[in-house]
C-alpha atoms as a printed R data frame, in Angstrom:
   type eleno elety resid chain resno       x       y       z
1  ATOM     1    CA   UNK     A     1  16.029 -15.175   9.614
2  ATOM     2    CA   UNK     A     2  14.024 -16.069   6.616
3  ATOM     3    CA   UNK     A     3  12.247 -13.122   4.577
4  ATOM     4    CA   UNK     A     4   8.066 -13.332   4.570
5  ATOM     5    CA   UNK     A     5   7.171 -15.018   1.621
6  ATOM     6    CA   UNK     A     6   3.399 -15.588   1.327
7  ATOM     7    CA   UNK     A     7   2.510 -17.027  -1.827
8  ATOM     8    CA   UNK     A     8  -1.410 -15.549  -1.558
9  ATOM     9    CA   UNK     A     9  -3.154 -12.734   0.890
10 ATOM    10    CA   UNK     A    10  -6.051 -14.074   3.006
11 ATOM    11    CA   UNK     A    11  -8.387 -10.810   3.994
12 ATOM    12    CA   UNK     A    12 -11.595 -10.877   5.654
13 ATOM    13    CA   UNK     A    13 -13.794 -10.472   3.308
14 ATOM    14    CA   UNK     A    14 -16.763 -12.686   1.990
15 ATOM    15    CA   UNK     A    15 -15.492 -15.150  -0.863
16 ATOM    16    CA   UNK     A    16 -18.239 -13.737  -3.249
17 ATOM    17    CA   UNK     A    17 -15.929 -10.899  -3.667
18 ATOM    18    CA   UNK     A    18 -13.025 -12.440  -4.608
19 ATOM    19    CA   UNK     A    19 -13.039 -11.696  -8.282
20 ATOM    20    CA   UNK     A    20 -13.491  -7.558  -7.993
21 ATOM    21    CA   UNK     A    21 -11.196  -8.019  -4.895
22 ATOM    22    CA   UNK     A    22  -8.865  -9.849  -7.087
23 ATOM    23    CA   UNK     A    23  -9.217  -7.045  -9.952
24 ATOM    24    CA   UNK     A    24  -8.365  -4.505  -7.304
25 ATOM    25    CA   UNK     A    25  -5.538  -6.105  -6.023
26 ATOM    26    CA   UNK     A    26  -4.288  -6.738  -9.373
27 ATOM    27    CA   UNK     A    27  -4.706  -2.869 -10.366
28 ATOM    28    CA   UNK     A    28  -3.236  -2.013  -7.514
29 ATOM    29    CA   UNK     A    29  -0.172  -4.318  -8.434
30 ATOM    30    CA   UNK     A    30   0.301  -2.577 -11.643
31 ATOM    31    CA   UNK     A    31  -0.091   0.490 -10.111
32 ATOM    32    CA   UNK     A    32   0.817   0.991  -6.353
33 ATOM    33    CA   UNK     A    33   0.004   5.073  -6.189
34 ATOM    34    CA   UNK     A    34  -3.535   3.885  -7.100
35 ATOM    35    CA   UNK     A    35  -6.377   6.170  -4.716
36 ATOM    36    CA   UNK     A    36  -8.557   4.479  -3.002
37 ATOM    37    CA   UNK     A    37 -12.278   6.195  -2.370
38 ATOM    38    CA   UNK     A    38 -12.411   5.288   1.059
39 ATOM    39    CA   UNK     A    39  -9.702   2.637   1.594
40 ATOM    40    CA   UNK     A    40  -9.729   0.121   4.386
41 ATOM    41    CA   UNK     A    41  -7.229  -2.235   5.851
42 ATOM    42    CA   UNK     A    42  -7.284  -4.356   3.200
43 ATOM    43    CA   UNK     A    43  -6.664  -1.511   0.688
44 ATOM    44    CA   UNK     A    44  -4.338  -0.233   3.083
45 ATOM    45    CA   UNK     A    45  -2.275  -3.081   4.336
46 ATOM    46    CA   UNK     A    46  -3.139  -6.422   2.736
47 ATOM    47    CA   UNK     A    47  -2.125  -4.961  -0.539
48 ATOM    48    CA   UNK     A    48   0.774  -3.916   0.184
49 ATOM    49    CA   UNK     A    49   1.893  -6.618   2.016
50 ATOM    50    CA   UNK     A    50   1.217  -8.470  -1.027
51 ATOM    51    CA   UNK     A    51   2.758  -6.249  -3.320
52 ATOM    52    CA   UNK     A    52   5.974  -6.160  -1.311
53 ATOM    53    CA   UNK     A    53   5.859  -9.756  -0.552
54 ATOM    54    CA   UNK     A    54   5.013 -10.420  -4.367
55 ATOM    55    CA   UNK     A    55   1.672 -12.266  -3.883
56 ATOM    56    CA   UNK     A    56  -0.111 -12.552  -6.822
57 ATOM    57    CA   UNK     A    57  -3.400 -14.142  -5.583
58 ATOM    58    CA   UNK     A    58  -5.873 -12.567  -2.635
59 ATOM    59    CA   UNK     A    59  -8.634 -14.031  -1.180
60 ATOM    60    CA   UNK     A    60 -11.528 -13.568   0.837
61 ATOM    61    CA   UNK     A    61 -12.622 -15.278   3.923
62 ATOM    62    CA   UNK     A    62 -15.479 -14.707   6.459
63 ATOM    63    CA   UNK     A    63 -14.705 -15.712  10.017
64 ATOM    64    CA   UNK     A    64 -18.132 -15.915  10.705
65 ATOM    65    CA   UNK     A    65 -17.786 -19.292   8.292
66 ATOM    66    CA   UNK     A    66 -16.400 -21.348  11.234
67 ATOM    67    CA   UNK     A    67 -12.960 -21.471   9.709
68 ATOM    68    CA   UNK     A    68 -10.919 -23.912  11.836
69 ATOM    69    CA   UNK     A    69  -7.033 -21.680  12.316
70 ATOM    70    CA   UNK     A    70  -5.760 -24.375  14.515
71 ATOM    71    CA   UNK     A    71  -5.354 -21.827  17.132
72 ATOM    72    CA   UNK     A    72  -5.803 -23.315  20.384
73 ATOM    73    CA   UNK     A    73  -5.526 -19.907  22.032
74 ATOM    74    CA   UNK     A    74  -7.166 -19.210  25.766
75 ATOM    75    CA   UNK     A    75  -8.855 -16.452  26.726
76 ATOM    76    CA   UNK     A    76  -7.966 -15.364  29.755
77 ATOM    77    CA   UNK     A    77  -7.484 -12.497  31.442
78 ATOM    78    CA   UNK     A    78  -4.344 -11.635  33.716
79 ATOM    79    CA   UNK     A    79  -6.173  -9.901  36.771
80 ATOM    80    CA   UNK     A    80  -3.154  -8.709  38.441
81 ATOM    81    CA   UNK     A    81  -1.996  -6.561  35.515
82 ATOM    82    CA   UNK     A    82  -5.422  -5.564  34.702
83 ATOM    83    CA   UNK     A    83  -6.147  -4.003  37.942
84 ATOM    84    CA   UNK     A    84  -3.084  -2.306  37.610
85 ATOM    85    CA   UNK     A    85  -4.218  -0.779  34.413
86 ATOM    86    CA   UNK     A    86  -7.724  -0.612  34.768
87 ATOM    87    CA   UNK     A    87 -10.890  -0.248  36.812
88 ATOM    88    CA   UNK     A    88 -10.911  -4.294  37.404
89 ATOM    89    CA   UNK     A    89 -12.046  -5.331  41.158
């Protein structure tokens, strides 16, 4: 099975902050015990997933853009499970 190479990150984050995001993330590459204030998931798990994965470049994107993912994905619900689970009628 091949290893998970991304070559950048892709957070959600709006692209206007890609150049203090991309200082952070580069700080944080030089120095992976850096402390976060009050850390997030992207301090807490896009970075590192970078820095493991040896991504040098992060970037920000805002769903709210209308991003097209190519991800034809359904949403739909399967009743029979969820009324096992839940309080579904």
């Amino acid at each position: 099975m091949p290893e998970f190479k991304p070559t950048i990150i892709v957070i959600e984050d709006l692209p206007e902050n890609d150049s203090v995001r991309q200082s952070s993330y580069a700080d944080y590459i030089r120095n992976p015990k850096k402390r976060f204030l009050k850390p997030d998931q992207r301090e807490l798990r896009a970075y590192e997933v970078g820095r493991l994965s040896g991504a040098e470049k992060i970037y920000g994107i805002d769903f709210k853009e209308g991003y097209n993912y190519n991800i034809n994905v359904v949403n739909s619900a399967d009743t029979a499970t969820l009324k096992k689970i839940c309080c579904v009628k």
